[in-house]
PyMOL Python script that loads the backbone (N, CA, C, O; Angstrom):
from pymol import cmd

cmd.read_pdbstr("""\
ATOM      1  N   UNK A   1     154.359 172.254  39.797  1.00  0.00           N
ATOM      2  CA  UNK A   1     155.322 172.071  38.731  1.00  0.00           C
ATOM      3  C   UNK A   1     154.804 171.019  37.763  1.00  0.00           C
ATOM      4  O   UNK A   1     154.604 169.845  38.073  1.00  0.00           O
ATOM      5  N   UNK A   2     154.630 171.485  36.709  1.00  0.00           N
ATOM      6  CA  UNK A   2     154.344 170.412  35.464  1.00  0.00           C
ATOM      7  C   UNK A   2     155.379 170.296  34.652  1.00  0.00           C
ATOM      8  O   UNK A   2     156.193 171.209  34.519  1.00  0.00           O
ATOM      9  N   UNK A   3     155.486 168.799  33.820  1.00  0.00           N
ATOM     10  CA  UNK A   3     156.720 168.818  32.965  1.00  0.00           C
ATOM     11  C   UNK A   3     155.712 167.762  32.365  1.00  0.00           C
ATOM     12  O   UNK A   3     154.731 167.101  32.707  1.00  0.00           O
ATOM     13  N   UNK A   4     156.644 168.021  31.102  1.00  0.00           N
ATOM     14  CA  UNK A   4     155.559 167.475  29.556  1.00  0.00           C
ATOM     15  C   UNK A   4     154.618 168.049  29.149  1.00  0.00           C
ATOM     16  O   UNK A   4     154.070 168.981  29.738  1.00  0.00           O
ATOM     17  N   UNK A   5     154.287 167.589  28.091  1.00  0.00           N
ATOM     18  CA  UNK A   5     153.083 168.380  27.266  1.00  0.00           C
ATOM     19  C   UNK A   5     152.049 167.097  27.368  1.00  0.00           C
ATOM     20  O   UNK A   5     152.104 165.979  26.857  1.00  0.00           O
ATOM     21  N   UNK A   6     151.009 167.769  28.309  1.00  0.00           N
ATOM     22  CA  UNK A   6     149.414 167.065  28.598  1.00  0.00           C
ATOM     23  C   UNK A   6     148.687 166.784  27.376  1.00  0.00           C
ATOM     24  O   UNK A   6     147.668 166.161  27.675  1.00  0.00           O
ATOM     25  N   UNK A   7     148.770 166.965  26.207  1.00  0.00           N
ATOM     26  CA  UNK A   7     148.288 166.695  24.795  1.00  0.00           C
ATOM     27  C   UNK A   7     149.253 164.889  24.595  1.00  0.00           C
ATOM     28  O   UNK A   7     148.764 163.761  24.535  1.00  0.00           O
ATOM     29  N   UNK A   8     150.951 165.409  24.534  1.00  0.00           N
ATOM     30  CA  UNK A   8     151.045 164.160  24.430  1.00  0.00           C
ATOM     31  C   UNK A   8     150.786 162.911  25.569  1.00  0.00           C
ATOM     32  O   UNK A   8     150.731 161.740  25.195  1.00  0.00           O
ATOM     33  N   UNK A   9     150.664 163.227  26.732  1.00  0.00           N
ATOM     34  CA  UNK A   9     150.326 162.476  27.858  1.00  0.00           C
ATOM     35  C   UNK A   9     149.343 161.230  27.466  1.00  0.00           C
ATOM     36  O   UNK A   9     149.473 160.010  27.373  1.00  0.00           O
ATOM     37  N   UNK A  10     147.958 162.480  27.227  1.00  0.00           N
ATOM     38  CA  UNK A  10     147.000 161.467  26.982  1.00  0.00           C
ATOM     39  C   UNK A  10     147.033 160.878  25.764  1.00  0.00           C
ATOM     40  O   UNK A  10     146.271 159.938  25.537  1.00  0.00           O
ATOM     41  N   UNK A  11     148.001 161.384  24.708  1.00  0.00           N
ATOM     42  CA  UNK A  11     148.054 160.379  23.166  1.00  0.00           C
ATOM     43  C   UNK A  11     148.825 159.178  23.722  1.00  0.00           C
ATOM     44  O   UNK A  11     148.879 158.181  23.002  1.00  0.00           O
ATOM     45  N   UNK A  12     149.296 159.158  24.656  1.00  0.00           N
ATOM     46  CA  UNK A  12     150.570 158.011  24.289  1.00  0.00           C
ATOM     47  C   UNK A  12     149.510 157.147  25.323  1.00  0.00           C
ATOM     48  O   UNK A  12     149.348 155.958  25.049  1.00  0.00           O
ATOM     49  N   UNK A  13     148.885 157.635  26.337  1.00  0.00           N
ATOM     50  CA  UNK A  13     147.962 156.749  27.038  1.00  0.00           C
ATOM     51  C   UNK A  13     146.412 156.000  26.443  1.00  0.00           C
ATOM     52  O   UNK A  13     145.793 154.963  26.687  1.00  0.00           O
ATOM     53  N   UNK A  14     146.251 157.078  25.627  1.00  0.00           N
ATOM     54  CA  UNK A  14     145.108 156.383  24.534  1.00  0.00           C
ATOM     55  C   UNK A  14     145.879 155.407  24.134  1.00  0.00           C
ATOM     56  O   UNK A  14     145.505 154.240  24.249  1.00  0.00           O
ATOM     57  N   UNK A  15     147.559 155.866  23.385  1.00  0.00           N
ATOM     58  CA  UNK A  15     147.730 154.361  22.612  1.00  0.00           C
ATOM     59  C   UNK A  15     147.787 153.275  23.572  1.00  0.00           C
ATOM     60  O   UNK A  15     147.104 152.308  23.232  1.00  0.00           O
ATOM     61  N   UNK A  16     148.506 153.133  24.856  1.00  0.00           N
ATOM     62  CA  UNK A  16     148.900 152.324  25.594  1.00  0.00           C
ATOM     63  C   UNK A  16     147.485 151.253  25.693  1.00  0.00           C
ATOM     64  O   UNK A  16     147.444 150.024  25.631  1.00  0.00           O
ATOM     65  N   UNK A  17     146.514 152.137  25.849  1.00  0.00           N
ATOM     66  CA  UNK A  17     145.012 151.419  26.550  1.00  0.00           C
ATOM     67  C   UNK A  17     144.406 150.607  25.041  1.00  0.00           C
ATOM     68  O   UNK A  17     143.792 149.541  25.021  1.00  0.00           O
ATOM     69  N   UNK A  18     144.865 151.641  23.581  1.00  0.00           N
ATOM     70  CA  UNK A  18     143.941 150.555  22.983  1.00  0.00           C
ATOM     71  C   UNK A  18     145.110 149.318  22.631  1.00  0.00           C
ATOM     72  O   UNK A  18     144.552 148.221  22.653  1.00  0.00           O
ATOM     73  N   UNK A  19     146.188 149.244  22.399  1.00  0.00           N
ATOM     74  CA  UNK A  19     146.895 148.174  22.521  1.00  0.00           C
ATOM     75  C   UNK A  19     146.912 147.041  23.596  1.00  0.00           C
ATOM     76  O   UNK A  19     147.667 146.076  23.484  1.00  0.00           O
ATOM     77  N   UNK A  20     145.845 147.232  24.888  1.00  0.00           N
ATOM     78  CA  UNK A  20     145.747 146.712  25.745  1.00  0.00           C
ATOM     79  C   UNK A  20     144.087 145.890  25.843  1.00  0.00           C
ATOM     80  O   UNK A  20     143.684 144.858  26.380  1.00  0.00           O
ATOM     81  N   UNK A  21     143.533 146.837  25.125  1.00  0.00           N
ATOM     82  CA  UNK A  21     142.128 146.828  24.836  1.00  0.00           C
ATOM     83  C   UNK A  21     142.143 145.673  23.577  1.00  0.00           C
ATOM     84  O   UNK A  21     141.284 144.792  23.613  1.00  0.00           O
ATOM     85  N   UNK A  22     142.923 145.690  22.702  1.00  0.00           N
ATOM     86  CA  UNK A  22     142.793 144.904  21.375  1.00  0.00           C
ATOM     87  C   UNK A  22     143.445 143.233  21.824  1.00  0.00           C
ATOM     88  O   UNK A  22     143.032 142.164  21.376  1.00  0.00           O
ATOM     89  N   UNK A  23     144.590 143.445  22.852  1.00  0.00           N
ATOM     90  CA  UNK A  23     145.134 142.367  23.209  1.00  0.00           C
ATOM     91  C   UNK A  23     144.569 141.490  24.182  1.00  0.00           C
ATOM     92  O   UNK A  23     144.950 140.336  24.376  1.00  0.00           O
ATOM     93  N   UNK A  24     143.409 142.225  24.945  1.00  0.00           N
ATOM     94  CA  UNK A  24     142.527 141.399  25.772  1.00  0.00           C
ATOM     95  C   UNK A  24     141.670 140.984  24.746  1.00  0.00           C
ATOM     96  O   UNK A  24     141.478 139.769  24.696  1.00  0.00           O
ATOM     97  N   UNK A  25     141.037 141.769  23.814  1.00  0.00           N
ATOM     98  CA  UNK A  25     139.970 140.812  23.346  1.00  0.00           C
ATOM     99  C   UNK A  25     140.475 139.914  22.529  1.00  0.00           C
ATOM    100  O   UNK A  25     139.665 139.050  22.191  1.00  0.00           O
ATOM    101  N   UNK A  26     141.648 139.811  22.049  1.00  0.00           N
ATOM    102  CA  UNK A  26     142.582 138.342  21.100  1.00  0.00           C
ATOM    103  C   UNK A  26     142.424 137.238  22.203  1.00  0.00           C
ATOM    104  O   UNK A  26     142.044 136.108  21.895  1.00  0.00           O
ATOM    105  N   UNK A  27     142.620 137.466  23.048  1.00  0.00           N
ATOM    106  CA  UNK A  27     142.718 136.623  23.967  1.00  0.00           C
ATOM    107  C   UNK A  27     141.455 135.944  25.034  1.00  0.00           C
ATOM    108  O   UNK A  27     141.640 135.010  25.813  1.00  0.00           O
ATOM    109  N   UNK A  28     140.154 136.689  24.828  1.00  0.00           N
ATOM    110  CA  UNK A  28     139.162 136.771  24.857  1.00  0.00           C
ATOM    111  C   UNK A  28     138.429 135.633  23.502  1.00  0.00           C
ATOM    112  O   UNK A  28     137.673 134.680  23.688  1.00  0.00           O
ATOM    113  N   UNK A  29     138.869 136.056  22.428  1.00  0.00           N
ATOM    114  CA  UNK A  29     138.303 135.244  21.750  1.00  0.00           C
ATOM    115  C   UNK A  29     138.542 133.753  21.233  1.00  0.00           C
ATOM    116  O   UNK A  29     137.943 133.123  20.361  1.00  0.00           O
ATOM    117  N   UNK A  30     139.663 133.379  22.094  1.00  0.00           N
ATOM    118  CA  UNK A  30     140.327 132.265  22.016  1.00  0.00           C
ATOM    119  C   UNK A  30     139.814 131.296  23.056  1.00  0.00           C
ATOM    120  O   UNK A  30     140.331 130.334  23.624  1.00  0.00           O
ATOM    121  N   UNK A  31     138.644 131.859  23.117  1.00  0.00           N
ATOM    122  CA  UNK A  31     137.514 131.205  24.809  1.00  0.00           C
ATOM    123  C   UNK A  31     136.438 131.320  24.550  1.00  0.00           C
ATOM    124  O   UNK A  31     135.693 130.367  24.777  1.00  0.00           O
ATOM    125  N   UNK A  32     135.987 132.354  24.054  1.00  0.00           N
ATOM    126  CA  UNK A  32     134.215 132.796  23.518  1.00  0.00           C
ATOM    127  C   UNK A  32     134.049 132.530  22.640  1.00  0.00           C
ATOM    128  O   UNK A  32     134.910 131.748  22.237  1.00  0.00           O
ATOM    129  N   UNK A  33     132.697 132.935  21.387  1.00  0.00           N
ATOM    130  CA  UNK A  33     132.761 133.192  20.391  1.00  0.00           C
ATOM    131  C   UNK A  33     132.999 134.625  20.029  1.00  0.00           C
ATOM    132  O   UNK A  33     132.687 135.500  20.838  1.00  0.00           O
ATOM    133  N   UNK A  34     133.603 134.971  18.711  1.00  0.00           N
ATOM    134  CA  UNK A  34     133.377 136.458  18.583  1.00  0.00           C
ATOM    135  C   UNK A  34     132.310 137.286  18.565  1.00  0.00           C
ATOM    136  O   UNK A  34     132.335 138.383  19.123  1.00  0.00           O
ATOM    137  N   UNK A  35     131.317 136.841  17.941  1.00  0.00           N
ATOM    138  CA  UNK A  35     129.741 137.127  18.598  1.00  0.00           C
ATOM    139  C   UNK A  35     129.352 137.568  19.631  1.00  0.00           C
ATOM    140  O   UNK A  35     128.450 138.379  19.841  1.00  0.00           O
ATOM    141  N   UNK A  36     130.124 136.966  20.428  1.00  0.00           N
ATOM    142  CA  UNK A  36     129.719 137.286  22.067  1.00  0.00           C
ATOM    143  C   UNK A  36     131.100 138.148  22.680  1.00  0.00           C
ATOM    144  O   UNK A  36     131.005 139.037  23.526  1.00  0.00           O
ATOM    145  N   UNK A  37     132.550 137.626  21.989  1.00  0.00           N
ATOM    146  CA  UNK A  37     133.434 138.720  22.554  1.00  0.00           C
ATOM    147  C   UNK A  37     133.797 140.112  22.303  1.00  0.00           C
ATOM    148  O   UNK A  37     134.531 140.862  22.946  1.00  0.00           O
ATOM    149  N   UNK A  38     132.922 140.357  20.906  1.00  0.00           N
ATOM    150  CA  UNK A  38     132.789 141.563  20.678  1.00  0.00           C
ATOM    151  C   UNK A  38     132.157 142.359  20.877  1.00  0.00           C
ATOM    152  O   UNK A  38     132.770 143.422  20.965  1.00  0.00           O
ATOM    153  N   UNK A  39     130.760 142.453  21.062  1.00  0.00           N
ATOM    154  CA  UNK A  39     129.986 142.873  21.893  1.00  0.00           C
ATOM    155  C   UNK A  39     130.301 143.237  23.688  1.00  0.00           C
ATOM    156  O   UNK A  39     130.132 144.344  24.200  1.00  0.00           O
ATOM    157  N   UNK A  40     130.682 142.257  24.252  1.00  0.00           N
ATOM    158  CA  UNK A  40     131.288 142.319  25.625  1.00  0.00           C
ATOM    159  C   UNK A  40     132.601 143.551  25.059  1.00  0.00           C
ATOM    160  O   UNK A  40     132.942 144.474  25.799  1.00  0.00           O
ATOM    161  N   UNK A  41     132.835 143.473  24.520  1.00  0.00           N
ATOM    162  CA  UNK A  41     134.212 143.971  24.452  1.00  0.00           C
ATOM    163  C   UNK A  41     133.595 145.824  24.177  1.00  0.00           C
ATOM    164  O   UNK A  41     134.074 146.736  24.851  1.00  0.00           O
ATOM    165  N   UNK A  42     132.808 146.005  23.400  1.00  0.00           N
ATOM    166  CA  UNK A  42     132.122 147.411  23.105  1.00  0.00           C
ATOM    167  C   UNK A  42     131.594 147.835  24.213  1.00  0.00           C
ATOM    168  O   UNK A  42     131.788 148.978  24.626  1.00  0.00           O
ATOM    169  N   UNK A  43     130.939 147.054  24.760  1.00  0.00           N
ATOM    170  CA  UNK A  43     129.860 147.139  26.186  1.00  0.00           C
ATOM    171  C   UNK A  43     130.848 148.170  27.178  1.00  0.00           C
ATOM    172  O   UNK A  43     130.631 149.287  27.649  1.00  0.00           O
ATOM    173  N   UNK A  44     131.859 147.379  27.245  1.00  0.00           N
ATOM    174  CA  UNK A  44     132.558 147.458  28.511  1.00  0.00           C
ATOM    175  C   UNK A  44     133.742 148.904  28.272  1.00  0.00           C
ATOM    176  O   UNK A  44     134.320 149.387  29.246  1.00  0.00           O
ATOM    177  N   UNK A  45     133.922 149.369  27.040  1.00  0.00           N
ATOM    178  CA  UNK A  45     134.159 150.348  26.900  1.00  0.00           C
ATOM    179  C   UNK A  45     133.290 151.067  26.752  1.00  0.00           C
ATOM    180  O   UNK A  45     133.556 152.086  27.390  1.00  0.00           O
ATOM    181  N   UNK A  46     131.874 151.202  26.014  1.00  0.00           N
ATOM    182  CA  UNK A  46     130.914 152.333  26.662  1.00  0.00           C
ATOM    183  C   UNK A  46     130.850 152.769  27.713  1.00  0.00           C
ATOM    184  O   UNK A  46     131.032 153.962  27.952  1.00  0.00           O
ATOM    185  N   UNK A  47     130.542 151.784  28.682  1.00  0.00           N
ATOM    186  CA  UNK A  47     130.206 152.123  30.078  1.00  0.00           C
ATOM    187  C   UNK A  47     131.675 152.554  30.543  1.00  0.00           C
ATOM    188  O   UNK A  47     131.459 153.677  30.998  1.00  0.00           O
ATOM    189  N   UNK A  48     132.682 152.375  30.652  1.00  0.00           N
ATOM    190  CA  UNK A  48     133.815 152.353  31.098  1.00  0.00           C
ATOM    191  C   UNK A  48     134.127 154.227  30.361  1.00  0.00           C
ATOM    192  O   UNK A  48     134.649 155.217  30.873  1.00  0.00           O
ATOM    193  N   UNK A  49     133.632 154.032  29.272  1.00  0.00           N
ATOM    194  CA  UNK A  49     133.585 156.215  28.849  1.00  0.00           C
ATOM    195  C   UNK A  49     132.939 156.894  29.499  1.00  0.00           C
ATOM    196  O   UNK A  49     133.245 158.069  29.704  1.00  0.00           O
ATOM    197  N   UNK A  50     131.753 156.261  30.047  1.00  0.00           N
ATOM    198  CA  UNK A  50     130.714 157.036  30.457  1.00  0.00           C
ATOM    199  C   UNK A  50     130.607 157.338  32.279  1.00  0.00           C
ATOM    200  O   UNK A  50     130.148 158.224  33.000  1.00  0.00           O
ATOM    201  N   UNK A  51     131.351 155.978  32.470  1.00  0.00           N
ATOM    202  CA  UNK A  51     131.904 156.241  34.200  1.00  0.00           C
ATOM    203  C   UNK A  51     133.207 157.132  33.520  1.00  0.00           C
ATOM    204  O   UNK A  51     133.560 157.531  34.629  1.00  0.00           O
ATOM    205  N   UNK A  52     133.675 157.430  33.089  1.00  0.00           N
ATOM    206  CA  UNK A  52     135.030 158.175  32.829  1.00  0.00           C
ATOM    207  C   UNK A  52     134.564 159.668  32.721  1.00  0.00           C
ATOM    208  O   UNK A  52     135.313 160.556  33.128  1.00  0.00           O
ATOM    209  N   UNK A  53     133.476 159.928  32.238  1.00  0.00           N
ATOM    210  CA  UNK A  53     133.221 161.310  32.016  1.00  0.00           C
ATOM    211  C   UNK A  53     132.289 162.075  32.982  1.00  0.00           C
ATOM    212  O   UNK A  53     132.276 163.289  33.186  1.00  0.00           O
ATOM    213  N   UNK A  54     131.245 160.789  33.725  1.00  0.00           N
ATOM    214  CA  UNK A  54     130.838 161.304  34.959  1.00  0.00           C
ATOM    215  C   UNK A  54     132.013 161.840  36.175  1.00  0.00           C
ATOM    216  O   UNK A  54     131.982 162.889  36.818  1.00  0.00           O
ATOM    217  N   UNK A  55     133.251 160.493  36.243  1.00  0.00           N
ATOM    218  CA  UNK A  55     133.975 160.651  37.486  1.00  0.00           C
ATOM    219  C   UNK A  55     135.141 161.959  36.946  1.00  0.00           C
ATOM    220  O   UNK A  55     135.219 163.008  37.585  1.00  0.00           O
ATOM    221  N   UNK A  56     135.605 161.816  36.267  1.00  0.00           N
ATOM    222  CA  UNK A  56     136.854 162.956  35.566  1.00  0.00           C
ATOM    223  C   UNK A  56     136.507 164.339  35.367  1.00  0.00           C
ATOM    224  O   UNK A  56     136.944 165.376  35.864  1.00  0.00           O
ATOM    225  N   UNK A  57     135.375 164.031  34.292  1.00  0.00           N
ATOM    226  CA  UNK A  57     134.641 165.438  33.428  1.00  0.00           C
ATOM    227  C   UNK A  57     133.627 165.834  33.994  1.00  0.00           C
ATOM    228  O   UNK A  57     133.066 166.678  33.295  1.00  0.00           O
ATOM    229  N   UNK A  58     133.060 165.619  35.020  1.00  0.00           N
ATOM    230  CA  UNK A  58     131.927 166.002  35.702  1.00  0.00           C
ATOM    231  C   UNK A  58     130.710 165.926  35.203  1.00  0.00           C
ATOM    232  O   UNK A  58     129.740 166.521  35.673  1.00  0.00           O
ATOM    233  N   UNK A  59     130.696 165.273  34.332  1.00  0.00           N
ATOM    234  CA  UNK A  59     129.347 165.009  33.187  1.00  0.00           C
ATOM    235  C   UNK A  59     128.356 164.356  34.464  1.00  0.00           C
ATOM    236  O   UNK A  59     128.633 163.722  35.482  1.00  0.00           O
ATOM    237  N   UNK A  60     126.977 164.882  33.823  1.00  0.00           N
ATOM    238  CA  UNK A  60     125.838 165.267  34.473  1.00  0.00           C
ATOM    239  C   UNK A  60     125.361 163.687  35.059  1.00  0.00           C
ATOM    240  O   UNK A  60     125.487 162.903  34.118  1.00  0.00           O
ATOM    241  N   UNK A  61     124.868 162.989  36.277  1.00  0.00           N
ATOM    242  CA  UNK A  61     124.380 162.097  36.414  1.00  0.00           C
ATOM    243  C   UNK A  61     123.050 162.143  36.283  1.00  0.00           C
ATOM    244  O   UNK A  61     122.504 163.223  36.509  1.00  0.00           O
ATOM    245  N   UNK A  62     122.223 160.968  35.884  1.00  0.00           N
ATOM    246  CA  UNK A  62     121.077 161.393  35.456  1.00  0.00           C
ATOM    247  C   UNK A  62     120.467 159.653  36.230  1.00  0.00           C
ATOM    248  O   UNK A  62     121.220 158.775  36.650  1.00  0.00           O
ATOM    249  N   UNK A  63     119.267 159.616  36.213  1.00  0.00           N
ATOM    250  CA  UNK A  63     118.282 158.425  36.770  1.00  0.00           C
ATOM    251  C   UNK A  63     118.820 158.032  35.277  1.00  0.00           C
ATOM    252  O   UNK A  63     119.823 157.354  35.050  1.00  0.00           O
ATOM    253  N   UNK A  64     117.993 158.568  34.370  1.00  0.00           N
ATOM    254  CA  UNK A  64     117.806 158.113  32.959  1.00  0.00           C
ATOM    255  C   UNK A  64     119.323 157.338  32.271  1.00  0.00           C
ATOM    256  O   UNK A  64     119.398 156.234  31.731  1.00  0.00           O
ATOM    257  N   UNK A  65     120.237 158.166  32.473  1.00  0.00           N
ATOM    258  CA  UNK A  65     121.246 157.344  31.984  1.00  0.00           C
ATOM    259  C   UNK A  65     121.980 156.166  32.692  1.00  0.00           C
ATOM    260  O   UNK A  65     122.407 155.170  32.108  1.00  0.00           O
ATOM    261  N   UNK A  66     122.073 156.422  34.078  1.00  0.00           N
ATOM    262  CA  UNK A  66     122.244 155.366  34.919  1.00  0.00           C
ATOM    263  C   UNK A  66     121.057 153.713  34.505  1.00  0.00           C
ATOM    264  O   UNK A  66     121.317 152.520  34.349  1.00  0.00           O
ATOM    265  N   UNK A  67     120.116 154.311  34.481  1.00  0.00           N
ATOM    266  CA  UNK A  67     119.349 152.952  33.461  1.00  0.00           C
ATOM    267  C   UNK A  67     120.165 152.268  32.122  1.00  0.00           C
ATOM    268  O   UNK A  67     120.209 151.141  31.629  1.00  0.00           O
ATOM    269  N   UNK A  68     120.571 153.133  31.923  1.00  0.00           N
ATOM    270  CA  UNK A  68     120.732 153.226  30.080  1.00  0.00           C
ATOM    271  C   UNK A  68     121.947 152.296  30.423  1.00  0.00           C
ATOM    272  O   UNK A  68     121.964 151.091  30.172  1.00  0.00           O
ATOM    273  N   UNK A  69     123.116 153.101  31.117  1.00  0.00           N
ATOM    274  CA  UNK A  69     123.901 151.903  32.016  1.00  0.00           C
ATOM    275  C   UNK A  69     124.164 150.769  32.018  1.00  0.00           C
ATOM    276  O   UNK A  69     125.017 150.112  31.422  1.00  0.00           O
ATOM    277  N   UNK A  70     122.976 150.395  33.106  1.00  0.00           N
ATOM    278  CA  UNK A  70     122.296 149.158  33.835  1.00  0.00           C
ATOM    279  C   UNK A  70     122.346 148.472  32.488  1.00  0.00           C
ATOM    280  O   UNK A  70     123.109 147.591  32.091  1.00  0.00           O
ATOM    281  N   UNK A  71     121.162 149.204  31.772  1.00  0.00           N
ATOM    282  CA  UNK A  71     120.568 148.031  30.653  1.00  0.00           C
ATOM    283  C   UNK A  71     121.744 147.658  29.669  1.00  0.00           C
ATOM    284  O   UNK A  71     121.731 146.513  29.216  1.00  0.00           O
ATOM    285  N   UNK A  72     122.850 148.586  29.260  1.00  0.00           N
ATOM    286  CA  UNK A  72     123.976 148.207  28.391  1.00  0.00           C
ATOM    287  C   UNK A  72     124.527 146.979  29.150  1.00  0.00           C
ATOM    288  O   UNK A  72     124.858 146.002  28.480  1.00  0.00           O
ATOM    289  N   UNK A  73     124.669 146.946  30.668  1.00  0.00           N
ATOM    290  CA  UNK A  73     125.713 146.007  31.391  1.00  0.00           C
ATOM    291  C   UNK A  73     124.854 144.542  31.636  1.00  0.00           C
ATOM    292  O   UNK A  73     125.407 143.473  31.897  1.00  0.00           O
ATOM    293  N   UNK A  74     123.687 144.699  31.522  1.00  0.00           N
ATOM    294  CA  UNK A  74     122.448 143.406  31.555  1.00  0.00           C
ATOM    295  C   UNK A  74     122.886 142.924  30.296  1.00  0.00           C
ATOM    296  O   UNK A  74     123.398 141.832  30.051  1.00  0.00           O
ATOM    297  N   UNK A  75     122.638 143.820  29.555  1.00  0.00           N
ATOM    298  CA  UNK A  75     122.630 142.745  28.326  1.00  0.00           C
ATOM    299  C   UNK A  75     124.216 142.268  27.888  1.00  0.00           C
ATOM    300  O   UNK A  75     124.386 141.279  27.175  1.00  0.00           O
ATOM    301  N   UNK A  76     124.798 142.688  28.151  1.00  0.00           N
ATOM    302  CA  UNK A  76     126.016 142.221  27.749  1.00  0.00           C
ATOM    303  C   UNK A  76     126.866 140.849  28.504  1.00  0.00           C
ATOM    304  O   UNK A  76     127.714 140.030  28.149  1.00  0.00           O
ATOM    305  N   UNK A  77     125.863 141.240  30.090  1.00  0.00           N
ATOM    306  CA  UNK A  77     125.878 139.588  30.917  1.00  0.00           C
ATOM    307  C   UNK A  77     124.921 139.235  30.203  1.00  0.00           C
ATOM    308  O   UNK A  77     125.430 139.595  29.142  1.00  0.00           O
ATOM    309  N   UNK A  78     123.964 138.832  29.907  1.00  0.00           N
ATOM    310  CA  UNK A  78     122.710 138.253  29.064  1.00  0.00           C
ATOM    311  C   UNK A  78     123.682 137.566  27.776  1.00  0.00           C
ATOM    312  O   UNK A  78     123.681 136.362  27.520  1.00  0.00           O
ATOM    313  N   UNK A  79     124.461 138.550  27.072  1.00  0.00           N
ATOM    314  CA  UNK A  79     124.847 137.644  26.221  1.00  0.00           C
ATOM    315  C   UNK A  79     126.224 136.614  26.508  1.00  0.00           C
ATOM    316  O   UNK A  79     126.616 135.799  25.673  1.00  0.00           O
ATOM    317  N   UNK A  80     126.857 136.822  27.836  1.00  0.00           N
ATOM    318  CA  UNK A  80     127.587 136.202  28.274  1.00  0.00           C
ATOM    319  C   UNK A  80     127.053 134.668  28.628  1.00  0.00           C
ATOM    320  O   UNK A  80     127.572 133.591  28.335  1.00  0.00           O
ATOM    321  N   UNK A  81     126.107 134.886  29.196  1.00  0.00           N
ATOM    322  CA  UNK A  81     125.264 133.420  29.476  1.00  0.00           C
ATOM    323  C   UNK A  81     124.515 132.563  28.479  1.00  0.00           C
ATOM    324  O   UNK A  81     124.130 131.452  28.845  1.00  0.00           O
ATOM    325  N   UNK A  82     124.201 133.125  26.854  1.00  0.00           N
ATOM    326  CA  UNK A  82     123.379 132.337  26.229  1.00  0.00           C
ATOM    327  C   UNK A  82     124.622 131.687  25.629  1.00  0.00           C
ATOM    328  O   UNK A  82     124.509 130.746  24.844  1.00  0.00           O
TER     329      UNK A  82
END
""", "prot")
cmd.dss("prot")
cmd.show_as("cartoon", "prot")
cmd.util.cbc("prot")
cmd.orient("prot")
C-alpha cells in the first residue's frame, strides 16, 4: 500500500535537507574560515551523492572512482588542517 505522491516525497525532502545543509554551514562558519567551510561543505555533499547513488541507485563501483573519493575526502581534511 502506498499513499502520497513519490515526486512530492522527495521535493519536500530535497527541501528539508538543503535547509539543513545551508544551516549547518552558517553555523560552520562562525568557527572556520569560509575558505575552508565552503569547500568542506561541497566536499561532503559530493561524496555524500555519490555514496547515495552507489548505495540507492546501484551506480557502478569502480577502483577508479573510489580513488576519486578518497582523494575528494583527503583533501578536504588537508584543508581542514592548514
Amino acid at each position: 500500500m502506498t499513499s502520497g505522491n513519490p515526486r512530492l516525497l522527495w521535493a519536500m525532502a530535497f527541501v528539508a535537507f538543503c535547509v539543513l545543509s545551508m544551516w549547518l554551514l552558517m553555523r560552520a562558519v562562525r568557527t572556520i574560515p569560509i575558505g575552508t567551510a565552503y569547500p568542506v561543505w561541497t566536499g561532503i555533499g559530493a561524496v555524500g551523492t555519490v555514496l547515495l547513488g552507489i548505495v540507492v541507485f546501484g551506480e557502478p563501483v569502480t577502483a577508479l572512482r573510489l580513488f576519486f573519493i578518497f582523494t575528494l575526502v583527503a583533501s578536504v581534511i588537508g584543508l581542514r588542517l592548514v
